[in-house]
C-alpha distance (Angstrom), angle and dihedral (degrees) to the residues before:
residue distance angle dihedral
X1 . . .
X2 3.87 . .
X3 3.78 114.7 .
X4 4.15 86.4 -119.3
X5 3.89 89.5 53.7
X6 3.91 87.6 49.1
X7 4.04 97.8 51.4
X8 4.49 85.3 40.7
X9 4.11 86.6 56.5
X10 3.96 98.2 41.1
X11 3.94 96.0 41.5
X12 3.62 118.4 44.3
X13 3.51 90.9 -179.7
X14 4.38 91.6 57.1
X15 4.22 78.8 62.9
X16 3.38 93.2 51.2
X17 3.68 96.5 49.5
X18 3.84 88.1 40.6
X19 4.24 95.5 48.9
X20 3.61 76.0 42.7
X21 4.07 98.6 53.3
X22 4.10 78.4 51.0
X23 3.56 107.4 52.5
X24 4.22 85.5 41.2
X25 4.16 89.2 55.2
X26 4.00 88.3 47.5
X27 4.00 95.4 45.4
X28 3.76 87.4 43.4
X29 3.96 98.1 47.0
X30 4.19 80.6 53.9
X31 3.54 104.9 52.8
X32 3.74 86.0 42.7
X33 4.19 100.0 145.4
X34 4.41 120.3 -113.5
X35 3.42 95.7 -129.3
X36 3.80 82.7 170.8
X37 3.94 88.9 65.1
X38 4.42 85.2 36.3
X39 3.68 79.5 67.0
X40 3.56 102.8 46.6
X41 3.55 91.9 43.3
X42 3.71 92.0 49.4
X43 4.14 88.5 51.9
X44 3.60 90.5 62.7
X45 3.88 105.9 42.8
X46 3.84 107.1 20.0
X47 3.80 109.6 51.1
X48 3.62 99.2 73.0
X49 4.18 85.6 69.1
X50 3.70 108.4 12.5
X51 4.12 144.3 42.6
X52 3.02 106.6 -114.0
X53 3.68 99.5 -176.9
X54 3.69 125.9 56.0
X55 3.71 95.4 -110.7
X56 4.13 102.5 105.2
X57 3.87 111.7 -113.6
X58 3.58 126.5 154.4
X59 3.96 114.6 -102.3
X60 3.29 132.2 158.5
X61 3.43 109.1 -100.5
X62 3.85 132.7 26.7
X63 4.15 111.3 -52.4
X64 4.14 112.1 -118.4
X65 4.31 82.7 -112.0
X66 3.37 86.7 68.0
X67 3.79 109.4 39.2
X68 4.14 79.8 49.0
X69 3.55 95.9 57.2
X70 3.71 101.0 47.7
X71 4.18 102.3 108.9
X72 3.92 92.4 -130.4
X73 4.26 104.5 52.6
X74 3.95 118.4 93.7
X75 3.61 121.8 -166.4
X76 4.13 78.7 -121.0
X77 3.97 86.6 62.1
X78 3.64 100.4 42.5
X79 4.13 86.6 44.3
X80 3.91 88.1 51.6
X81 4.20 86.6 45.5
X82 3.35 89.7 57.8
X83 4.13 106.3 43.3
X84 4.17 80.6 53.2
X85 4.03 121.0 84.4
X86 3.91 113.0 -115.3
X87 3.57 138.9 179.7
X88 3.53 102.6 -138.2
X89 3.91 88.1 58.2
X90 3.68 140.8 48.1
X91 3.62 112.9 -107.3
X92 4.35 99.1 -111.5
X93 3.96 111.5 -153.6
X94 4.02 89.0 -112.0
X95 3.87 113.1 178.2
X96 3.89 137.1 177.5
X97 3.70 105.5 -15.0
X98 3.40 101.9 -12.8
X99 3.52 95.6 120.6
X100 3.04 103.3 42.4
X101 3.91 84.5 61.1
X102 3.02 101.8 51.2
X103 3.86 90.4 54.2
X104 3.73 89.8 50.5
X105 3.72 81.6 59.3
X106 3.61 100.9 51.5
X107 3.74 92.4 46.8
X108 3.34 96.4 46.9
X109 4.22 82.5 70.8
X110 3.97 83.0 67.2
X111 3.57 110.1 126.6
């Protein structure tokens, strides 16, 4: 009997953790982000205020290069920034995953 086969029949709780590991890569792989569509998205509602690219322009508020690079952002908090009415931005019909893909997008400009 393989040594992995051993540990799975002496610990119960080493299967759980690995059916666990399993269903965790599966769920993961699924809610994988479109930054493709984070992009699009982004073209549409973002340029008037922000660069969205890493090329440096001048816009008038803080370029998605540098909101990705500061050490504390998440795409989770810049998702949950977006789903939430502000004044400093206009409220952008978002639905599904849409901010979560655009957030994919903006950290994908993390260096």
């Amino acid at each position: 009997m393989s040594a992995w086969l051993e540990i799975m029949n002496r610990s119960p709780q080493a299967l759980s953790v690995a059916v666990g590991l399993a269903l965790f890569g599966s769920v993961t792989a699924a809610a994988a982000q479109n930054v493709d569509n984070g992009r699009r998205l982004s073209e549409r509602w973002c340029t008037e205020c922000h660069a969205i690219t890493p090329a440096p322009r001048k816009s008038k508020a803080q370029s998605f290069a540098a909101i990705a690079a500061k050490e504390t952002i998440s795409a989770e908090m810049i998702a949950s920034f977006l789903r939430l009415p502000h004044a400093t931005m206009p409220n952008v019909p978002l639905r599904g995953n849409d901010a979560q893909d655009i957030a994919a997008f903006i950290m994908g400009m993390k260096k």
